[in-house]
N, C-alpha and C positions, 0 to 999 in steps of 0.2 A: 489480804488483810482487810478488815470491816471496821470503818471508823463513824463511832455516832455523835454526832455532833449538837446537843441538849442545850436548847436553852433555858435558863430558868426560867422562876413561875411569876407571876403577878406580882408586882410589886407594893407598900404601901405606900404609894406619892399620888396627889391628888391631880387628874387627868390635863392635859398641856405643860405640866413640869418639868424642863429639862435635865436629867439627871444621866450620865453616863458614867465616870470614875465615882461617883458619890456612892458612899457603904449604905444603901439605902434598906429599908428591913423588905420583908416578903407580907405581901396580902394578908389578910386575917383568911382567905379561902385556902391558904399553904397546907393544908391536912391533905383537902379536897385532890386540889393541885397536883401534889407528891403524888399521893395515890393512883391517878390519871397517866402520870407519867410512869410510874412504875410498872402499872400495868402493863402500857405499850414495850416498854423496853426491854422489860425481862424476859419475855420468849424469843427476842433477837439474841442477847448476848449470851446465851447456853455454853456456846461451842467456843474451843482454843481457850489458851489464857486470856485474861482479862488486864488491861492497862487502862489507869482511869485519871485523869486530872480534871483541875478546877481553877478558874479564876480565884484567887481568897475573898473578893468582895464577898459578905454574908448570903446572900442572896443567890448565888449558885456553891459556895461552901456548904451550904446546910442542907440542899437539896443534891449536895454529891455526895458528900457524909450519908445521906440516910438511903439513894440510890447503892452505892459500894462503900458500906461501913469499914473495910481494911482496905489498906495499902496506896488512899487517893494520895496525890501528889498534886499541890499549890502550888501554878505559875502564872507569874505575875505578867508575864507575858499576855495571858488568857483575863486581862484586866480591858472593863469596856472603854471605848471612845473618853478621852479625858474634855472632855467641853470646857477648862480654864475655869472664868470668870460670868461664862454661863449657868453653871453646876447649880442646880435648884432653884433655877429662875423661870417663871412662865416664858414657854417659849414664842407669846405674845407680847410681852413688855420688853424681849430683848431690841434693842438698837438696829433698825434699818440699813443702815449705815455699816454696819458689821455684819448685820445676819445675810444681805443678800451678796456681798461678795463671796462670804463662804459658802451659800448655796447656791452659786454660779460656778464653782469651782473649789467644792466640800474635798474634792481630792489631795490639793497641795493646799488650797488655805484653809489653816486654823481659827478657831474659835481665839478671842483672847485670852492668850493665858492658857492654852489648850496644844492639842497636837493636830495634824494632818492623816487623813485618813489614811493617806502614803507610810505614815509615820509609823499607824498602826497595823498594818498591813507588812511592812517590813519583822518589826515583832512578832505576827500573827505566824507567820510564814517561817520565820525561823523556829518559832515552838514546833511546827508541823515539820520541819525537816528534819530537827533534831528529833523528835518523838517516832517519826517513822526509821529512824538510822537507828534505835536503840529498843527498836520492839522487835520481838520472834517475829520471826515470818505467818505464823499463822495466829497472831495477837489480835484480838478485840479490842480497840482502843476506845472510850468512853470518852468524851472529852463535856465540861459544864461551862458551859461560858456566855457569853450576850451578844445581842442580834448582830451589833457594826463587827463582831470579831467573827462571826458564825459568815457573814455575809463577805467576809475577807477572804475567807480561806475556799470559801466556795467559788469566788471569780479565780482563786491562783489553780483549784481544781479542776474548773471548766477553761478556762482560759478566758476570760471574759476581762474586758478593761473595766479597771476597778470606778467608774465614773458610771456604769452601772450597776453598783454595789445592792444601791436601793431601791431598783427594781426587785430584789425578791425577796418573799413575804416570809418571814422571822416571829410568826408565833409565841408568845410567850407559852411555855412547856414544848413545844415543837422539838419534835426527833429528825434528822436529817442524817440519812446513811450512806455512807463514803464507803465504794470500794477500790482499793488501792493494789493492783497488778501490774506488779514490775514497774512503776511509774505511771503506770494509767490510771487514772483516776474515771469511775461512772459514778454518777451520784442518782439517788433516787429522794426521794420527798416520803415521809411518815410524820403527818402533823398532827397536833391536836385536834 
């Protein structure tokens, strides 16, 4: 089973903005974008059935809608990083004081008002067990979702401790393809 893991595309928020759970809209380059990403994807996913979800935030909603117009399925699960009392604040004016225990330890501590990477990760991780326990064995799964959740599922895939989550690089549009054998997980890289 072949699982592609999409992130969406540009976003319109102006650069150092922290925005993770926030329904933020897609780039004014979103034609460009889709396109880019279509491209890459479509001669992967030919073969077997197709199974596709999406985070509902707009911003990989719109870009799985027009990737597989029938049958996407919306799990909130596949919802990015909740940042709290961060959510749309330069990630420069945030509090000292707050931001560098979480980024001493992004793992178990939250953002004010936010969740634990652990937190999301447990989520992340039940969507992907649930999703592989209810697809054909020879299923394509298409999955649209955002970096902290794309980068979740790939340390539970690699086995990697989630504290380096953020060592790897989550392109906006970037394609990452999962293949999934009997529990084995190989992952390979197709980025923008």
């Amino acid at each position: 089973m072949d699982i592609y893991l999409v992130r969406h595309t540009k976003v319109a928020t102006a650069p150092g903005i922290c925005y993770g759970r926030s329904d933020v809209d897609v780039a004014a380059t979103y034609a460009e974008d889709e396109a880019a990403v279509r491209a890459r994807l479509e001669p992967m996913v030919l073969a077997g059935s197709l199974v596709a979800y999406a985070s509902p935030l707009r911003r990989c909603r719109q870009l799985a809608e027009a990737l597989v117009p029938t049958g996407l399925m919306l799990d909130d699960r596949l919802m990015e990083y909740d940042f709290g009392q961060w959510e749309l604040q330069p990630w420069d004016a945030l509090p000292a004081h707050e931001v560098n225990p979480w980024m001493a330890d992004f793992v178990h501590v939250p953002a004010p008002g936010g969740e634990t990477f652990q937190a999301l990760h447990h989520r992340a991780t039940a969507f992907l067990t649930e999703a592989l326990a209810t697809a054909e064995p020879d299923a394509t799964i298409v999955i649209v979702s955002h970096s902290a959740v794309i980068r979740s599922l790939l340390c539970h895939c690699l086995g990697l401790p989630l504290a380096h989550a953020f060592r790897l690089d989550i392109d906006y549009g970037s394609i990452t393809k999962v293949r999934n054998r009997q529990g084995q997980f190989n992952v390979a890289y197709t980025n923008a």
